[in-house]
PALO-938226 format. One record per residue (C-alpha): residue number from 1; residue in three letters; y, z, x. Coordinates in nm, 4 decimals, padded with zeros to 6 digits, always signed. Example, Ala and Ser with C-alpha at 12.3 -4.5 7.8 and 13.67 -1.06 7.14 Angstrom:
// residues 2
1 | ALA | -00.4500 | +00.7800 | +01.2300
2 | SER | -00.1060 | +00.7140 | +01.3670
//
This chain:
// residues 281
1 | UNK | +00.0000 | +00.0000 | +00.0000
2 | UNK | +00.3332 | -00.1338 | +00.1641
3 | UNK | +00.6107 | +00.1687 | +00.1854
4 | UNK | +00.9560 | +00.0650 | +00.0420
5 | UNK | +01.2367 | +00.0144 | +00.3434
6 | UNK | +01.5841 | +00.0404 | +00.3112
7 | UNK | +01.8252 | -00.0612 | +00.5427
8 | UNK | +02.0602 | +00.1176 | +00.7769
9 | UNK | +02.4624 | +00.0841 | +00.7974
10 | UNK | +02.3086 | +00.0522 | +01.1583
11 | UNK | +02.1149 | -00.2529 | +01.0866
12 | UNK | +01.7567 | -00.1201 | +01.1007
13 | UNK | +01.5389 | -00.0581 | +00.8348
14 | UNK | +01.3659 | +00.2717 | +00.7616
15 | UNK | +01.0158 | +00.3546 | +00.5398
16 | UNK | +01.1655 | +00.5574 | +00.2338
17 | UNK | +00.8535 | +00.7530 | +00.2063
18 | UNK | +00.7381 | +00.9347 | +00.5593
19 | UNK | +00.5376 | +01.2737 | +00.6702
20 | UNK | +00.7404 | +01.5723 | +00.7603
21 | UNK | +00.5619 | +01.8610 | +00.9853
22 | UNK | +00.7843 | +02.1720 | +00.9148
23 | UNK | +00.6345 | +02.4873 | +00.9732
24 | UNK | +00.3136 | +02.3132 | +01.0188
25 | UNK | +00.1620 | +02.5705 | +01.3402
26 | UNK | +00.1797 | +02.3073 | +01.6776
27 | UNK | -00.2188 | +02.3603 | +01.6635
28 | UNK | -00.2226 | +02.1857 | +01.3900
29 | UNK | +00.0024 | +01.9361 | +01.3849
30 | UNK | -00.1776 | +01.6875 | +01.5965
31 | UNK | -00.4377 | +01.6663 | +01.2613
32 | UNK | -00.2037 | +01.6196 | +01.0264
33 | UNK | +00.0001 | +01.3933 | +01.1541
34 | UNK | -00.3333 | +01.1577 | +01.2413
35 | UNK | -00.4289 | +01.2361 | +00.8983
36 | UNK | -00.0723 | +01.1258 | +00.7765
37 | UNK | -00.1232 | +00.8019 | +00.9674
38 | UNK | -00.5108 | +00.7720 | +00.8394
39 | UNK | -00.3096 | +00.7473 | +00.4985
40 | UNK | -00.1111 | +00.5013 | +00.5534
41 | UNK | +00.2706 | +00.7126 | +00.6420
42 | UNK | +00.4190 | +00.5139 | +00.9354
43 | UNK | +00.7466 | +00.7336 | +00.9493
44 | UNK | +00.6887 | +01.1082 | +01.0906
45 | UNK | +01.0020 | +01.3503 | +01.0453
46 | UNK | +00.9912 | +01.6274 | +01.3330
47 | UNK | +01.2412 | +01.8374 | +01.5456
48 | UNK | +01.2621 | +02.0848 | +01.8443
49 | UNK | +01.3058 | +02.3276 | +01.6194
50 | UNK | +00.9866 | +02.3331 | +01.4889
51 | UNK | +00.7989 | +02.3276 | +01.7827
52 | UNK | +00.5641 | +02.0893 | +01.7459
53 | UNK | +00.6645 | +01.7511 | +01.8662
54 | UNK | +00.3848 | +01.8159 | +02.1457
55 | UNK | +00.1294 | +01.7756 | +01.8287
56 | UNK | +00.3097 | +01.4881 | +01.6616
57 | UNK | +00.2962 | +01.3106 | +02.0357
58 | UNK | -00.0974 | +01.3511 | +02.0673
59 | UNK | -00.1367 | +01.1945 | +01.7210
60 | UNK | +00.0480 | +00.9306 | +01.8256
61 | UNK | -00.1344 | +00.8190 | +02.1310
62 | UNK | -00.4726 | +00.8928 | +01.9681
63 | UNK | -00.3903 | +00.6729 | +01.6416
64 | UNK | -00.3630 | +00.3568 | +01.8678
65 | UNK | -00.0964 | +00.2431 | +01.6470
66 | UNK | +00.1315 | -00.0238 | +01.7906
67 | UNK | +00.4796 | +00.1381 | +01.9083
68 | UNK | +00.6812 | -00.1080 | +01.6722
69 | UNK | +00.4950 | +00.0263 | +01.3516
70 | UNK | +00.5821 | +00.3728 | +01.3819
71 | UNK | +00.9346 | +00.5283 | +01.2630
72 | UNK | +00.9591 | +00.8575 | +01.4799
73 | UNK | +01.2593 | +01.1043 | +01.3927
74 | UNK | +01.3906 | +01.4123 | +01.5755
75 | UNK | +01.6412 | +01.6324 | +01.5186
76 | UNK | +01.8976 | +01.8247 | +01.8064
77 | UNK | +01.8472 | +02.2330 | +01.8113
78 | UNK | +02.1252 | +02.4519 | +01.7327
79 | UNK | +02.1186 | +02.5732 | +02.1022
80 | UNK | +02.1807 | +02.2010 | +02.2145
81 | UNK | +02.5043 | +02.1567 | +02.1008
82 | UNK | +02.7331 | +02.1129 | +02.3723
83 | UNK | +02.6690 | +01.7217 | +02.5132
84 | UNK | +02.5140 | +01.7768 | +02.8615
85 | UNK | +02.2261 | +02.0169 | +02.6078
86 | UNK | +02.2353 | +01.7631 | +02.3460
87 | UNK | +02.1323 | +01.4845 | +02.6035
88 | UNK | +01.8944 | +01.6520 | +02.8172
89 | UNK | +01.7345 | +01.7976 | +02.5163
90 | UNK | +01.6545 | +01.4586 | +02.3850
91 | UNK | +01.5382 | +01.3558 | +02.6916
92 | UNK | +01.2986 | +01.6845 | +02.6595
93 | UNK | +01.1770 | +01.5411 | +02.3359
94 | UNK | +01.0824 | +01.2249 | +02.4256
95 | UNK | +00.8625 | +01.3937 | +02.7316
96 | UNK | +00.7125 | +01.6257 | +02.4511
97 | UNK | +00.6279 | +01.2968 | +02.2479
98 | UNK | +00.5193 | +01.0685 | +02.4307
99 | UNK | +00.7629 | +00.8325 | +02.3842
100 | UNK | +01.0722 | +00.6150 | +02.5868
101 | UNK | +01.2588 | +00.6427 | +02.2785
102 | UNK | +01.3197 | +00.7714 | +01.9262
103 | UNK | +01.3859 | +00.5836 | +01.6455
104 | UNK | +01.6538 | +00.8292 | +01.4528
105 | UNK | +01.7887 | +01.1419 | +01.6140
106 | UNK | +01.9806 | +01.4063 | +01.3958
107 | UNK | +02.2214 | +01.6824 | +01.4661
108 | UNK | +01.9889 | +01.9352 | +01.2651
109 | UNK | +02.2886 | +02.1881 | +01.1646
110 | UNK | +02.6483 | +02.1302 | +01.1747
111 | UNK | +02.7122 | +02.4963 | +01.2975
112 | UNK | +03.0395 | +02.5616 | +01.1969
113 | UNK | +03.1048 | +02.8842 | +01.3382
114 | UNK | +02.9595 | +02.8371 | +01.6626
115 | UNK | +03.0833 | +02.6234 | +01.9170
116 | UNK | +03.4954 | +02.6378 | +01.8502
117 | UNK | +03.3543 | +02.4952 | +01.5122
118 | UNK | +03.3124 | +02.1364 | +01.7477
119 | UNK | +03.0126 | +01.9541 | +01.6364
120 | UNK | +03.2366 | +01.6290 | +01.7272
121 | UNK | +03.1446 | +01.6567 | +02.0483
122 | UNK | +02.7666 | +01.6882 | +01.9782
123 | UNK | +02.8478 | +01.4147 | +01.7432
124 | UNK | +02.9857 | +01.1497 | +02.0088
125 | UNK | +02.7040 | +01.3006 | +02.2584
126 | UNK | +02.4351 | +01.1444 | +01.9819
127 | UNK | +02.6368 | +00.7904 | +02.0268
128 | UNK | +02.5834 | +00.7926 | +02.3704
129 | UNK | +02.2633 | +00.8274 | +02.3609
130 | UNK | +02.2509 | +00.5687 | +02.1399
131 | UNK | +02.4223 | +00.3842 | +02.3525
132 | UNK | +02.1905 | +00.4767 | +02.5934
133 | UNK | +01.8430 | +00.3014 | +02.4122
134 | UNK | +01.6829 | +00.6933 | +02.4325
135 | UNK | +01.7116 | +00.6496 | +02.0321
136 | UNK | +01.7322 | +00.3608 | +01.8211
137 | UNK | +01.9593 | +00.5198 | +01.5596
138 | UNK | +02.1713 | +00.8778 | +01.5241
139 | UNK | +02.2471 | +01.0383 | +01.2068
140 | UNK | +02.2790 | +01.4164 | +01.0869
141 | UNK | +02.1320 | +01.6283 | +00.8459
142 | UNK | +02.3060 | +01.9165 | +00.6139
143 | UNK | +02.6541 | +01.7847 | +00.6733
144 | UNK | +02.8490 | +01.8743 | +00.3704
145 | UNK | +03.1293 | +01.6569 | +00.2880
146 | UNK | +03.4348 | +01.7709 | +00.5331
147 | UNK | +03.2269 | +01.7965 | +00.7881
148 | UNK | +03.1142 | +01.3870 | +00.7580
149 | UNK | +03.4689 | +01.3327 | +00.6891
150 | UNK | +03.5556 | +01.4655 | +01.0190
151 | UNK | +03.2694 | +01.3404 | +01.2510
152 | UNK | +03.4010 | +00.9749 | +01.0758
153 | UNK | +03.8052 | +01.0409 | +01.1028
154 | UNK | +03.7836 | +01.1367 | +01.4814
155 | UNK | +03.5244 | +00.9079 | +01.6011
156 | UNK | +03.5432 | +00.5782 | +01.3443
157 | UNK | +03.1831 | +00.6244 | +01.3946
158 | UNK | +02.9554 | +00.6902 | +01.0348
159 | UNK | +02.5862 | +00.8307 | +01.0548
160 | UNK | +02.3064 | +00.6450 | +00.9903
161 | UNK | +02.1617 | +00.9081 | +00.7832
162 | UNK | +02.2503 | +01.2962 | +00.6437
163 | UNK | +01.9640 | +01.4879 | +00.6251
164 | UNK | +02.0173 | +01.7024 | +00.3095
165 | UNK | +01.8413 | +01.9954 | +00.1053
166 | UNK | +01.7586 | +01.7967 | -00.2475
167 | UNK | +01.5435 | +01.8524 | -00.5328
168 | UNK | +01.5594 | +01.8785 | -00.9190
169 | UNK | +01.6586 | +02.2368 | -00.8554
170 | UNK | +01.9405 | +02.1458 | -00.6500
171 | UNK | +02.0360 | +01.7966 | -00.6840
172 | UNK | +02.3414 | +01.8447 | -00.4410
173 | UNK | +02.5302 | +01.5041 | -00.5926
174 | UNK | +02.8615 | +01.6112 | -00.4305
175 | UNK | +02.7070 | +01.6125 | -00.0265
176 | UNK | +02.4692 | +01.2679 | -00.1890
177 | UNK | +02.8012 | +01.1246 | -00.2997
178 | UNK | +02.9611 | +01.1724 | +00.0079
179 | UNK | +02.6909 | +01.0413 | +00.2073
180 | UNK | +02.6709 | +00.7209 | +00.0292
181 | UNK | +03.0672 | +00.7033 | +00.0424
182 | UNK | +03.0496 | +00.6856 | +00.4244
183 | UNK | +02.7526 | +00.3832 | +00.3857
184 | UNK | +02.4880 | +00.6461 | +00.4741
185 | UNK | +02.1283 | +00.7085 | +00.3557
186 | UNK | +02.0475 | +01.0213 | +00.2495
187 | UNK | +01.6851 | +01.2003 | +00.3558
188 | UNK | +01.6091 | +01.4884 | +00.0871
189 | UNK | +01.4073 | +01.7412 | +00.2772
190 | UNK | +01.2397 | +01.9898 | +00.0551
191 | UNK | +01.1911 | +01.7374 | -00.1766
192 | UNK | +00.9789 | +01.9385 | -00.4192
193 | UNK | +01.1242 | +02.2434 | -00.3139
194 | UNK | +00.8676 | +02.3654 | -00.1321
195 | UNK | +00.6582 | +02.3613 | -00.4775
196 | UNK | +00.8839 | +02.6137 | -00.6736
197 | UNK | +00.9352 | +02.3200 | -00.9149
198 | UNK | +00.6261 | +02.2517 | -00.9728
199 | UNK | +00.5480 | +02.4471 | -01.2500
200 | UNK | +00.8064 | +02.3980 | -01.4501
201 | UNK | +00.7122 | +02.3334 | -01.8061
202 | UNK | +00.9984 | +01.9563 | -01.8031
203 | UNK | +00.7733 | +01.8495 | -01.5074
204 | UNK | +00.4609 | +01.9068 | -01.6034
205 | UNK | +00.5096 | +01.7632 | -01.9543
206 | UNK | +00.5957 | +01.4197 | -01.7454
207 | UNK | +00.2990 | +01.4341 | -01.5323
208 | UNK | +00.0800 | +01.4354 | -01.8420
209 | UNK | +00.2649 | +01.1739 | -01.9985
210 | UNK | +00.2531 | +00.9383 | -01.7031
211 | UNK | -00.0938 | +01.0528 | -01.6041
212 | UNK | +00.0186 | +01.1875 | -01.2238
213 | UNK | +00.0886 | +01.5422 | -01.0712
214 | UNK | +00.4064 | +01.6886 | -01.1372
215 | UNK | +00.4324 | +01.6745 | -00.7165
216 | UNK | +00.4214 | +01.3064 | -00.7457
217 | UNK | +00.6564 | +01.3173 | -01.0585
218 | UNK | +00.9532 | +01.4693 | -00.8292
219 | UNK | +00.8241 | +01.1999 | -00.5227
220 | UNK | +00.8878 | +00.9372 | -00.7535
221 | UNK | +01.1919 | +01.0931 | -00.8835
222 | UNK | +01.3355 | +01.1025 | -00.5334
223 | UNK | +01.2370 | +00.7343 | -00.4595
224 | UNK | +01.3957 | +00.6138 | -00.7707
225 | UNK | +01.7412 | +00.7375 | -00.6873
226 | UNK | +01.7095 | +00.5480 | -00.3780
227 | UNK | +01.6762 | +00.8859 | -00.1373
228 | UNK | +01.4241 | +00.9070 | +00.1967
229 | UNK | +01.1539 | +01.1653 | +00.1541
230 | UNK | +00.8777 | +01.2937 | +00.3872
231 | UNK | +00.6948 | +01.5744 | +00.1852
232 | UNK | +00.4421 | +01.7695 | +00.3891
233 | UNK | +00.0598 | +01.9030 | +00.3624
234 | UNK | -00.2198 | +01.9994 | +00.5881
235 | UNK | -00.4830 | +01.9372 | +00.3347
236 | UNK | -00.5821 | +01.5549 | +00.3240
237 | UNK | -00.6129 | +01.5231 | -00.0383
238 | UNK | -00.2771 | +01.6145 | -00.0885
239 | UNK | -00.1591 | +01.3924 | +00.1779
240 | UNK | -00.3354 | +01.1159 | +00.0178
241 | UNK | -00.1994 | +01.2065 | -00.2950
242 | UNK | +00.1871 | +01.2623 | -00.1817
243 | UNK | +00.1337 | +00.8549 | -00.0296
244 | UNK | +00.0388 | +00.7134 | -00.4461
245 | UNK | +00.3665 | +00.6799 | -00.5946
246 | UNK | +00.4239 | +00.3318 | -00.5443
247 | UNK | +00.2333 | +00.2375 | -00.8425
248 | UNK | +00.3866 | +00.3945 | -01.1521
249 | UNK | +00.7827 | +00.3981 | -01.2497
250 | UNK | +00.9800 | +00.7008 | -01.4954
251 | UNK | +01.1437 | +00.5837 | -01.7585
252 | UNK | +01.5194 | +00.6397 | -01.7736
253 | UNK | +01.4685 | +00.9027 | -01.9850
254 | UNK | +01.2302 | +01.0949 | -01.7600
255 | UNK | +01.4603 | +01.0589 | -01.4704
256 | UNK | +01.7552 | +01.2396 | -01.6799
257 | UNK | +01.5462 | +01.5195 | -01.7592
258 | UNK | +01.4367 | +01.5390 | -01.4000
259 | UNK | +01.7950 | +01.6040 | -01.2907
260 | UNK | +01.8833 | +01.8029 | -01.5284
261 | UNK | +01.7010 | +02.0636 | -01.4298
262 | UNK | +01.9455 | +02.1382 | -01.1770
263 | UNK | +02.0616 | +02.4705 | -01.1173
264 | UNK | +02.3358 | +02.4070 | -00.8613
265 | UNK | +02.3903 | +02.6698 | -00.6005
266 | UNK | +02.1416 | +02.9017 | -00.7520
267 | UNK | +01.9117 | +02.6357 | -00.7267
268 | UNK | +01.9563 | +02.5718 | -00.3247
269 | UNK | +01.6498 | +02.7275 | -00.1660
270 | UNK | +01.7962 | +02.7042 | +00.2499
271 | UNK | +02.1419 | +02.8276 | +00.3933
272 | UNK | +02.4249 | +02.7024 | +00.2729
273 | UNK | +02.5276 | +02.4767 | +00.5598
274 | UNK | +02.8671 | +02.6134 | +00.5743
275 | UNK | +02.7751 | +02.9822 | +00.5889
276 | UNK | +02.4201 | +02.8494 | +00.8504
277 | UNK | +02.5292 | +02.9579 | +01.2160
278 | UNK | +02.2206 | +03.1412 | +01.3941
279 | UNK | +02.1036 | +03.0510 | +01.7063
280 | UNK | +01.7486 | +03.0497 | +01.8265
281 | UNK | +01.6476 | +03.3327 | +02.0563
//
């Protein structure tokens, strides 16, 4: 089954559907990852945060995959800020994976109360590296709206993605809106919201109706508004299962009542990005 692609403000393309590996133990992430692949994902979401790009690497050189078929992402730790980090760090991660290059690399966190507030600087470090060839593409990920409108008004230079917290519980259309204002693709992570939505009595009265999980109810939700998802699993089944939503559509009147279960801020499940300013240990 052939994963949807959308296309950058960059120029490349990018599989809307890919495998994430957050808090997935680095002992297990070489597994799921070549499980991911086994499945058919080509696009793997990972980042030195999470300690496991070391697993995500092994699957890659044991799949045998071709270089050109894979869509690798990383993302810049909050320690790696200042530009001399930010580039050696990447350089770190590309050691870790296995690879001479990344295709998308993300300041995770804007960090607004670290740093002077300066996450320009980190900013125009990720456009040298693109510059570079050590990543293909740069983009960042929970950027509300004044920070993109900075990074954009002092650099003239847009993202090629924001990496955002989204799901019917928090549909966050203002930092979506803002994204797509600057010609940017947004990337929901927590796309089901790490399951708390899954029970809820709107989404499971869909599922039965179109005759699918309420998990790949809210996939196909996400898809259908155009956003870039990468839910994640250990267990194979539901791997498999996350990767079969290419073959049924919601209605337009599913797709209302999937967003309108949205609680706004009391619906956000992660820090609020302006208020997020801890550094790792």
């Amino acid at each position: 089954m052939t994963v949807p692609t959308l296309k950058l403000n960059d120029t490349t393309t990018i599989p809307q559907l890919g495998f994430g590996v957050f808090q997935i133990p680095a002992e297990d992430t070489k597994q799921a990852v070549l499980e991911a692949l086994e499945a058919g994902y080509r696009h793997i979401d990972t980042a030195q945060m999470y300690g496991n790009e070391g697993g995500v690497g092994e699957a890659i050189a044991e799949s045998g995959l071709a270089r050109e078929d894979l869509f690798v992402t990383t993302k810049l730790n909050n320690n790696n800020h200042r530009p001399e980090d930010a580039k050696r760090s990447l350089r770190e991660s590309l050691e870790q994976l296995g690879l001479e290059r990344v295709d998308l690399f993300l300041i995770h966190w804007p960090m607004p109360g670290v740093y002077d507030g300066d996450f320009v600087s980190t900013w125009r470090a990720l456009l040298e590296l693109r510059e570079a060839g050590l990543t293909t593409s740069v983009g960042v990920s929970n950027f509300q709206p004044h920070h993109l409108d900075r990074i954009v008004s002092e650099t003239g230079e847009a993202p090629a993605v924001n990496q955002i917290e989204v799901h019917p519980y928090f549909t966050n259309d203002e930092a979506r809106e803002a994204t797509r204002r600057h010609g940017a693709e947004v990337e929901s992570w927590s796309p089901i919201a790490q399951g708390a939505v899954l029970d809820d009595p709107v989404l499971v009265g869909i599922a039965g109706a179109v005759g699918r999980t309420p998990a790949q109810v809210v996939l196909r939700w996400h898809l259908q508004r155009g956003d870039i998802i990468f839910p994640k699993s250990v267990t194979p089944g539901r791997i498999q299962q996350n990767f079969a939503i290419f073959d049924f559509e919601l209605s337009e009147e599913q797709m209302t009542s999937v967003s309108d279960l949205d609680k706004g801020e009391a619906g956000r499940r992660g820090p609020n990005p302006d208020e997020m300013n801890i550094l790792p240990d």
